[in-house]
Wavefront OBJ file of the C-alpha trace (Angstrom):
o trace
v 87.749 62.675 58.918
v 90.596 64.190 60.854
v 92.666 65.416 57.672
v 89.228 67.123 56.528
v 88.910 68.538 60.109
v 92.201 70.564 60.500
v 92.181 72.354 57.299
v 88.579 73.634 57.586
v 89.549 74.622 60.933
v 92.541 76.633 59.901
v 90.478 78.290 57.311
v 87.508 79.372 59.791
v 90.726 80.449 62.132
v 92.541 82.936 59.213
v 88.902 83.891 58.104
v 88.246 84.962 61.748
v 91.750 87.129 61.787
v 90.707 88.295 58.230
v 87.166 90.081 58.774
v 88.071 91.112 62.513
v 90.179 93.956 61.354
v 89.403 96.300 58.756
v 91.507 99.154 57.324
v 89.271 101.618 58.712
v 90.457 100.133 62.031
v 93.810 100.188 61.427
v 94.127 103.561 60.573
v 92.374 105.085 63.636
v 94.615 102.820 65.312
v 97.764 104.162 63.981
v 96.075 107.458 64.372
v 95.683 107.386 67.982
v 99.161 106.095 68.235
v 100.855 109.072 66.516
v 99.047 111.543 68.616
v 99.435 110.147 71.986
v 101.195 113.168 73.717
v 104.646 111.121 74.065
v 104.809 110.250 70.186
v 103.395 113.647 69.627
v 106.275 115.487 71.563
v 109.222 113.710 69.966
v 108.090 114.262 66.484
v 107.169 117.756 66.949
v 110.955 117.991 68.250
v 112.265 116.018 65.973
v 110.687 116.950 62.373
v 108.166 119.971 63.183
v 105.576 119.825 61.936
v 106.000 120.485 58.291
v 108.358 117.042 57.686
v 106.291 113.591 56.425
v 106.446 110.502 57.874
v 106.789 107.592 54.891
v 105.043 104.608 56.357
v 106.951 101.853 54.862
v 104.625 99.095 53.143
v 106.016 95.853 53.457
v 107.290 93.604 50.575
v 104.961 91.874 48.750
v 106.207 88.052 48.802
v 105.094 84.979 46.968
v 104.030 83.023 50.374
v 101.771 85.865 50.994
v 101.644 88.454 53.868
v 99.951 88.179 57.084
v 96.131 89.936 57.140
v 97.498 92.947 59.190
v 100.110 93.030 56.594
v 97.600 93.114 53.603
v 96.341 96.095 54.759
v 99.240 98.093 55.528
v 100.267 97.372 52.046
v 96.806 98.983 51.269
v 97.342 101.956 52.933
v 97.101 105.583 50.799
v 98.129 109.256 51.515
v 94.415 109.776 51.916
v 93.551 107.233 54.371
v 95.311 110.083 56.726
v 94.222 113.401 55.499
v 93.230 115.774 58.143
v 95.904 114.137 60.384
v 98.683 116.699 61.931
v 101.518 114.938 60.099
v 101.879 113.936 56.804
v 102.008 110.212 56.550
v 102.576 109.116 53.205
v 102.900 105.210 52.654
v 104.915 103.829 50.463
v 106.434 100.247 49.328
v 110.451 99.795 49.300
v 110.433 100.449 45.468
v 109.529 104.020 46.491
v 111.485 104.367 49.199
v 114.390 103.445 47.152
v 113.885 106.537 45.073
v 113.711 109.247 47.749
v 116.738 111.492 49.187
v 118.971 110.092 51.662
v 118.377 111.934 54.166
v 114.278 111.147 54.124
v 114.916 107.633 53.623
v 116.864 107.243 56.815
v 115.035 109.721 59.237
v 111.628 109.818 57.838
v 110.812 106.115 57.654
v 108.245 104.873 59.891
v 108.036 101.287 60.393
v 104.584 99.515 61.667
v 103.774 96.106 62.976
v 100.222 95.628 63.481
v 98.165 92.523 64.971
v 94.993 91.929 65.919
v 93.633 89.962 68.477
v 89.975 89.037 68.002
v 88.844 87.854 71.021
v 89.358 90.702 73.273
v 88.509 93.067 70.155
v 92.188 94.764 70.675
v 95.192 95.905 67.905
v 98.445 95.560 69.175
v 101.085 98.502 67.543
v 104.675 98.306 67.236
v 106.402 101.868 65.796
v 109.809 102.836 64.688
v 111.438 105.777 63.332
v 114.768 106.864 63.574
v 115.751 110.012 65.185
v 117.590 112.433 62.918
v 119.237 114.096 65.821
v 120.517 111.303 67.336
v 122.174 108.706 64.783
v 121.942 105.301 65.718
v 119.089 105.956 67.431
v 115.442 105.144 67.006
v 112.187 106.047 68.727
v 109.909 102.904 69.587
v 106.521 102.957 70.795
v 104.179 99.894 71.497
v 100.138 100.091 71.910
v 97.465 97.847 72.904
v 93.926 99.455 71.656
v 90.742 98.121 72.596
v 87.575 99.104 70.701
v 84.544 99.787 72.919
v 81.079 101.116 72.004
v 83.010 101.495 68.347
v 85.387 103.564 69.326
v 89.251 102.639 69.571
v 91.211 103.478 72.578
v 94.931 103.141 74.123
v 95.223 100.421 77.009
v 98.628 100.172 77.294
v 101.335 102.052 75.388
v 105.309 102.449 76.193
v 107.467 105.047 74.334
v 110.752 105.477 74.345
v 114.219 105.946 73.059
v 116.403 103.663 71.579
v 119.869 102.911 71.636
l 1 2 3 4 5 6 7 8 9 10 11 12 13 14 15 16 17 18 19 20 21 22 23 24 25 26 27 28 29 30 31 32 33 34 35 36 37 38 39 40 41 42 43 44 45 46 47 48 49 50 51 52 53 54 55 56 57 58 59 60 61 62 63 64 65 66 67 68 69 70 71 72 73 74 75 76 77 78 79 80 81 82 83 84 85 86 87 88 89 90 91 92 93 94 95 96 97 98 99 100 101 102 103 104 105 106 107 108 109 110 111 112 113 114 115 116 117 118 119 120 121 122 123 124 125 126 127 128 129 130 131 132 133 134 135 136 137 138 139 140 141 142 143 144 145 146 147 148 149 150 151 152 153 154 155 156 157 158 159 160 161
């Protein structure tokens, strides 16, 4: 009875994490992130407005990736058309293949979870700054949705050493 008991509860428990986030989500998530007005003011000094952003998919591995995970590595130029900056995401095979100079200022790295019982995303965001090597802007975000809209909670921004 008890060996029964722990895998079906496991399963209802990633199931749960699995159909409480959806890729729509996500995105408006990230969105809102991006254009808070401290985000919005370092990459408008940093890259204009014309540069992309190249979300960076992560690796597909034989264990599997976590649900948050699985979507990022779903993620198309199109789920962010209409946005003010490009954001194109690609998976470290592409990377790999662009200039030097995009791959090491233009890379912006996401970590993404969600937490199901208060109906929130938690955001982590990196990029490094190409006017300042060694350096890298962070920003965190806690984003509740309410009445089916998402919204920021908490966020912190900052730079890097």
């Amino acid at each position: 009875m008890k060996r029964t008991f722990i895998p079906l509860l496991l399963l209802s428990l990633w199931g749960g994490l699995l159909d409480g986030q959806s890729r729509e989500d996500l995105v408006a998530c990230i969105k809102i992130a991006l254009a808070s007005p401290e985000m919005e003011s370092a990459f408008t000094q940093e890259w204009g407005e014309a540069r992309p952003l190249y979300l960076e998919k992560p690796e597909r591995r034989s264990i599997g990736l976590q649900p948050a995970g699985e979507i990022i590595a779903q993620l198309e130029a199109e789920d962010f058309s209409g946005f003010q900056w490009e954001v194109i995401p690609l998976d470290p095979e592409a990377i790999g293949q662009l200039p030097a100079n995009e791959q090491e200022f233009g890379l912006l790295r996401l970590g993404a979870s969600y937490r199901e019982g208060w109906n929130a995303m938690s955001l982590n965001l990196f990029v490094n700054l190409p006017r300042y090597p060694r350096r890298w802007l962070a920003g965190s975000f806690v984003l509740v949705k309410e009445n089916g809209l998402w919204q920021a909670i908490q966020k912190s921004v900052e730079i890097r050493p």
